[in-house]
VEXSESE-731901 format. One line per 2 residues: number of its first residue (from 1); their letters; for each residue x negated, y, z negated of C-alpha. Coordinates in pm, whole numbers, padded with zeros to 5 digits, always signed. Example, Ala and Ser with C-alpha at 12.3 -4.5 7.8 and 13.67 -1.06 7.14 Angstrom:
2
1) as) -01230,-00450,-00780  -01367,-00106,-00714
This chain:
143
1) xx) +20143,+07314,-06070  +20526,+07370,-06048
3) xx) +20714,+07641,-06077  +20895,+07599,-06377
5) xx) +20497,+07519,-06530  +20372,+07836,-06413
7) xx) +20667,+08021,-06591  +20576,+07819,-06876
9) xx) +20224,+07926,-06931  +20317,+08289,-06875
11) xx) +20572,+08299,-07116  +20314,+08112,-07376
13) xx) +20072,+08359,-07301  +20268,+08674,-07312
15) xx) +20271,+08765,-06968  +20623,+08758,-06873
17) xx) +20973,+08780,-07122  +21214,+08568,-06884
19) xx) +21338,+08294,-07103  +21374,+07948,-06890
21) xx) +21747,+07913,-06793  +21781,+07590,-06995
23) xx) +21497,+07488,-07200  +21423,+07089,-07103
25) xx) +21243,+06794,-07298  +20976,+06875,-07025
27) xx) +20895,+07242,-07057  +20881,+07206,-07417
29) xx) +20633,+06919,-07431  +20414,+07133,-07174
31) xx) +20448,+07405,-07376  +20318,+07194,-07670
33) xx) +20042,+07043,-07476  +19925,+07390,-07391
35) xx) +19940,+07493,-07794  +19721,+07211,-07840
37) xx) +19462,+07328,-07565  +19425,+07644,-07696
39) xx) +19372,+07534,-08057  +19111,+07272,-07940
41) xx) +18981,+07570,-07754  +18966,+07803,-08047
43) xx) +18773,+07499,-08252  +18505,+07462,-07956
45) xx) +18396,+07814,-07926  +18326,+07766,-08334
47) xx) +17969,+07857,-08405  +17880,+07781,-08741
49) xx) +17677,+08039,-08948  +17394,+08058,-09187
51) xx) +17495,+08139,-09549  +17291,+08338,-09762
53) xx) +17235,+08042,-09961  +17113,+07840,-09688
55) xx) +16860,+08061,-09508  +16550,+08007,-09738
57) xx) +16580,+07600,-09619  +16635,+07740,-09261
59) xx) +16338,+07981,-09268  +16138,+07656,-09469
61) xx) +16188,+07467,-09168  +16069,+07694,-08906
63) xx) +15760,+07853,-09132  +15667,+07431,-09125
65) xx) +15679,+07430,-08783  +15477,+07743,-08741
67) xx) +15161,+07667,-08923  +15139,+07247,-08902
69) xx) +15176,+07178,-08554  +15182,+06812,-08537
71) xx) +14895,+06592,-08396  +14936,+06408,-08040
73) xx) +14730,+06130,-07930  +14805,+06173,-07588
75) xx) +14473,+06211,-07392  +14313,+05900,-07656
77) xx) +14361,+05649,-07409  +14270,+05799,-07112
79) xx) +13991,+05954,-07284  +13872,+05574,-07398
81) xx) +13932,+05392,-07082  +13762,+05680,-06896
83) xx) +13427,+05615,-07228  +13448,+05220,-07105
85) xx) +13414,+05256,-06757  +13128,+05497,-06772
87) xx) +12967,+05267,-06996  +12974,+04985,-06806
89) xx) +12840,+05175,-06472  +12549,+05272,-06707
91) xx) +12462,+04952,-06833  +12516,+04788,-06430
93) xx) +12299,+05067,-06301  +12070,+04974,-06582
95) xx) +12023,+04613,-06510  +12013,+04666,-06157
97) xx) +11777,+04936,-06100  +11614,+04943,-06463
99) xx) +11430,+04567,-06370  +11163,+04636,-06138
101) xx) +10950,+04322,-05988  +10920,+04014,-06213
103) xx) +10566,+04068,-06360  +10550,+03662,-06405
105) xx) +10564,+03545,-06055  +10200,+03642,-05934
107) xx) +10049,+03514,-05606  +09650,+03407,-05630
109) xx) +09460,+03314,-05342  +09201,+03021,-05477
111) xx) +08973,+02977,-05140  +08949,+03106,-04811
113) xx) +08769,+02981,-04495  +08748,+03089,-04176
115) xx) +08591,+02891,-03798  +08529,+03200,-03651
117) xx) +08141,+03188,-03558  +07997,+03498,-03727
119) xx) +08299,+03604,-03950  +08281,+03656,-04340
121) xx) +08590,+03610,-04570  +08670,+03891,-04867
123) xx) +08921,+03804,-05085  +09035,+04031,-05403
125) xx) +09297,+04173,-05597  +09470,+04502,-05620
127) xx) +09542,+04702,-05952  +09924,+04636,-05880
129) xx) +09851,+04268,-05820  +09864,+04227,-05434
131) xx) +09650,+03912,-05297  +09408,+04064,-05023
133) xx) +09175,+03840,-04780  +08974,+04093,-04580
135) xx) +08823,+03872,-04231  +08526,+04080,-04107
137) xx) +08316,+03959,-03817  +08038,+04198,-03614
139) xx) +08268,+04317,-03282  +08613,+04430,-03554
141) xx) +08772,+04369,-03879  +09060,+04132,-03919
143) x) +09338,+04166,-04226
């Protein structure tokens, strides 16, 4: 900032009553450009009011906000993939451990011999379906 600005502004603000020697085409447009600052100044500290007429539509507003808060759907998706996945570890921990043995493969044992001299042959089933041939001779049993 010059000199001959600085008197500028403090004349335009009322801080000094020197009057510039000779009054240029320069001062005076500064001095205009600083009239315009403060007026755009004045118009950007502006903070509009509420009239009387308006405050039953402001207060409408807010009282709407107040007791209808609106609805958010936020957690629904997360809340839906998190539903899917659980159901389909269910139903794989179903099938896999829910199964048991096939009931329809069964083993039966027709005949059984044996060429040990002395030695008799059992054979039977089990409640849960197991195939047993029970080898018995005089000295041990055999399985």
């Amino acid at each position: 900032m010059n000199k001959w600005q600085r008197e500028v502004a403090r004349r335009f603000d009322g801080e000094s009553d020197v009057q510039p020697m000779a009054p240029s085409a320069e001062a005076l447009a500064y001095e205009a450009s600083l009239r315009q600052l403060r007026e755009g100044a004045k118009l950007a500290a502006y903070r509009p009011e509420i009239a009387d007429a308006q405050f039953p539509s402001f207060m409408e507003g807010i009282r709407e906000s107040i007791e209808a808060p609106r609805r958010h759907h936020r957690g629904f998706w997360a809340v839906l993939s998190l539903s899917t996945a659980a159901l389909l570890v269910a139903l794989s921990a179903f099938l896999v451990f829910g199964g048991g043995p096939d009931k329809s493969v069964t083993t039966q044992v027709e005949a059984a011999t044996t060429e040990i001299p002395g030695a008799t042959v059992e054979k039977y089933t089990n409640e849960d379906g197991t195939a047993v041939v029970w080898v018995s001779t005089a000295q041990r049993d055999l399985l």
